[in-house]
PAZAPA-4460 file (N, C-alpha, C; in steps of 0.05 Angstrom, whole numbers, plus 32768, in hexadecimal, padded with zeros to 4 digits):
% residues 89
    n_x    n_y    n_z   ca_x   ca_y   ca_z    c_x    c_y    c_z   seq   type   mol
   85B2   8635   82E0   85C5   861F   82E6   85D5   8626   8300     1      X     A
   85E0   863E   8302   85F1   8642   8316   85DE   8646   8332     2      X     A
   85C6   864D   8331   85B2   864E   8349   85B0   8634   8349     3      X     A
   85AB   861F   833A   85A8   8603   8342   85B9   85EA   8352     4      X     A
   85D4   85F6   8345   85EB   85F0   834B   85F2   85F7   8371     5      X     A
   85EC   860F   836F   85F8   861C   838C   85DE   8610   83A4     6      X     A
   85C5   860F   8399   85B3   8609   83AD   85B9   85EA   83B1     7      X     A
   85C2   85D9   83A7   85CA   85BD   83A3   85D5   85BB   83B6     8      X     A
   85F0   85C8   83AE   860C   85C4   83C1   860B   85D5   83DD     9      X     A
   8603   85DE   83D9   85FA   85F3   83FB   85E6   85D4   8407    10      X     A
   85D5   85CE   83FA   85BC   85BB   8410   85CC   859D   840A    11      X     A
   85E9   8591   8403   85F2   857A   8404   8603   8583   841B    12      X     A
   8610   8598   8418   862A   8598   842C   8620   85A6   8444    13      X     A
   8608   85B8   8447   85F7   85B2   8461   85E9   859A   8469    14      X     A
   85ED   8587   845A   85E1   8570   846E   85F7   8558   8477    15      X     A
   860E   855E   8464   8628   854E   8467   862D   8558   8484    16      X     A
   862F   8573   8482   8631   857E   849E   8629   8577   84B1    17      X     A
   860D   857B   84AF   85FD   856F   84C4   8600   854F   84C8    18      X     A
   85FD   8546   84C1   8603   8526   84BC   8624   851E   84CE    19      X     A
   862D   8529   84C0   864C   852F   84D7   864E   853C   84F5    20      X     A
   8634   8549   84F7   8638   8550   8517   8627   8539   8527    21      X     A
   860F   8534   8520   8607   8523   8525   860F   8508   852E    22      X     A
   861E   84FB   851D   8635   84ED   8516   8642   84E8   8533    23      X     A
   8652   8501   8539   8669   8507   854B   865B   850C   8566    24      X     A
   863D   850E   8567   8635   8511   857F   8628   84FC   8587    25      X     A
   8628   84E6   8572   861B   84CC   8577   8636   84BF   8584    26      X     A
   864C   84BD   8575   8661   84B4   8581   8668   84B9   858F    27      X     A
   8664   84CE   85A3   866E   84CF   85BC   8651   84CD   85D9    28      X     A
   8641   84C1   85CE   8623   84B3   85DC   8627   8497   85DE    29      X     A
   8638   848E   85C8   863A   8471   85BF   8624   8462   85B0    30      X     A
   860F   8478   85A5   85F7   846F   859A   85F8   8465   857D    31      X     A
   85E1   845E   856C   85E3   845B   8551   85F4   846A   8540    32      X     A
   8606   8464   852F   8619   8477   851E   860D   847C   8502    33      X     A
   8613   849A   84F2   860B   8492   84DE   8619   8490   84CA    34      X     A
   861C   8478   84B9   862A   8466   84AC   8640   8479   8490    35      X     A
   865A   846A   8497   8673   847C   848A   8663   847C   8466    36      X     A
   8655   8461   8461   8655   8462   8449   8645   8480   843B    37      X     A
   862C   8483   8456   8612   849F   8449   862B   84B2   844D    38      X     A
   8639   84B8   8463   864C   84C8   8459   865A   84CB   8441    39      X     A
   8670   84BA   8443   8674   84B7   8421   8668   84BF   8409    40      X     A
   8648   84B1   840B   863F   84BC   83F8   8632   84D5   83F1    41      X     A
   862C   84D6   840E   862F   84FB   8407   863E   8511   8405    42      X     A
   865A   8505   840C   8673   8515   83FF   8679   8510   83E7    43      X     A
   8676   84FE   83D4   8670   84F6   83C1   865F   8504   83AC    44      X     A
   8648   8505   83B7   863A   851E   839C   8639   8541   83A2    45      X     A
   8648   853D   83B9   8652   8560   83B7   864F   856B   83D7    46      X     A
   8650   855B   83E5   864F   8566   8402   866B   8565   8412    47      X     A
   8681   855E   8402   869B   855D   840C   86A5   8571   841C    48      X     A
   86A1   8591   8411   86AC   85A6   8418   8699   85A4   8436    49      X     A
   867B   859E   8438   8671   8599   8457   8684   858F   8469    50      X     A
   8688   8578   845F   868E   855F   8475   86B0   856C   8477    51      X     A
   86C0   8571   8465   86DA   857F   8475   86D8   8596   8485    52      X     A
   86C2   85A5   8488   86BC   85BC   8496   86B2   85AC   84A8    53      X     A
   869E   859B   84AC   8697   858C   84C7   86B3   857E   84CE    54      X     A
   86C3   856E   84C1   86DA   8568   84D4   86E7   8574   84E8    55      X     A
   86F1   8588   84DF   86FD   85A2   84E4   86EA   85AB   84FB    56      X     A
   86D3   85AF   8501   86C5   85C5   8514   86BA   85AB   852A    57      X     A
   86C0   858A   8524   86AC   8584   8536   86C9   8567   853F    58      X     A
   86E3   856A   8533   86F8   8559   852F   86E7   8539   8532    59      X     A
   86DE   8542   8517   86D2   851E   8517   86DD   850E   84F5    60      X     A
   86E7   84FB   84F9   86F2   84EC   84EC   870B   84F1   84E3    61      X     A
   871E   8502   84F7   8738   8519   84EE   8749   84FB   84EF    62      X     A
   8745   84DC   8500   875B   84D0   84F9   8759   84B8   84E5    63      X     A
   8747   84BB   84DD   873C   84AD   84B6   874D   84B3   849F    64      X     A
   8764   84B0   849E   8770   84B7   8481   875C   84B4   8469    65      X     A
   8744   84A3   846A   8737   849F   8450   8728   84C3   8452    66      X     A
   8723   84C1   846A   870E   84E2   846B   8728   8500   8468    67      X     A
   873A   84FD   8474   874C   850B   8473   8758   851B   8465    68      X     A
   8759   8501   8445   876B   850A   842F   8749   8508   8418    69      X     A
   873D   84F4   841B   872A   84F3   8410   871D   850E   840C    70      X     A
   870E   8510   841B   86FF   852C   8417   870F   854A   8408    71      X     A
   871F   8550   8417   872D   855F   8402   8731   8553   83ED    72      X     A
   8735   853B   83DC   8738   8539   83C5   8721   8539   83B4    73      X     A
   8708   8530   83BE   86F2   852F   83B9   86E4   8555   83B5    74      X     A
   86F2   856A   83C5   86F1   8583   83C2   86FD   8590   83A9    75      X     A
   8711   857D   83A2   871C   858E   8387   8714   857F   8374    76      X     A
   8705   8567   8371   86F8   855C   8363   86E0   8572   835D    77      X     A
   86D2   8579   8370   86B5   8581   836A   86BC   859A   835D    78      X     A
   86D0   85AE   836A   86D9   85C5   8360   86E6   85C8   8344    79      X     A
   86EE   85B1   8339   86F9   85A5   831E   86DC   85A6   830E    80      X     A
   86D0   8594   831A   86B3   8591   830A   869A   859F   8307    81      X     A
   8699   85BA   831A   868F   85CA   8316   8691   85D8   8303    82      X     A
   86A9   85E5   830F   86B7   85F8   82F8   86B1   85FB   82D9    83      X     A
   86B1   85D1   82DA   86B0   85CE   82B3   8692   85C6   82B6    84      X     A
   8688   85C8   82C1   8665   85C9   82BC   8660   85E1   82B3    85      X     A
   8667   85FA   82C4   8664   860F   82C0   8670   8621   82AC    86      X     A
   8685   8619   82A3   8699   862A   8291   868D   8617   827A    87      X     A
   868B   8601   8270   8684   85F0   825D   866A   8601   824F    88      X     A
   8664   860D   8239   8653   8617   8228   8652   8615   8212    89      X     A
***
């Protein structure tokens, strides 16, 4: 479980990541963007802790209060829900 768990969340929040630099380098090309919602939803099933580390290292979406406050809350969400996945026996 816990090998399943960690390889999950390592390969969602490396691509939230990636997805966020990408993102930030399209927007400053002026090219195709890729869309707040795939973000979302991949902060959503556990790539949150990515995408606040991509804020932070690439200052992309730092003036979004939805991304701002969101994501960290969405961090102690997952860290809430892990926890009782894993402690739960």
């Amino acid at each position: 479980m816990w090998l399943f768990l960690s390889l999950y969340l390592i390969v969602v929040n490396l691509l939230l990541f990636s997805w966020m630099a990408i993102d930030k380098r399209r927007a400053r090309a002026h090219a195709w963007r890729i869309s707040e919602k795939r973000l979302w939803i991949t902060a959503v099933i556990g790539g949150a802790i990515g995408g606040w580390i991509a804020m932070q290292v690439f200052r992309h979406k730092t003036k979004h209060a939805a991304f701002v406050f969101g994501f960290p809350c969405l961090i102690v969400m997952h860290v809430l829900l892990v926890l009782y996945v894993l402690l739960e026996k």
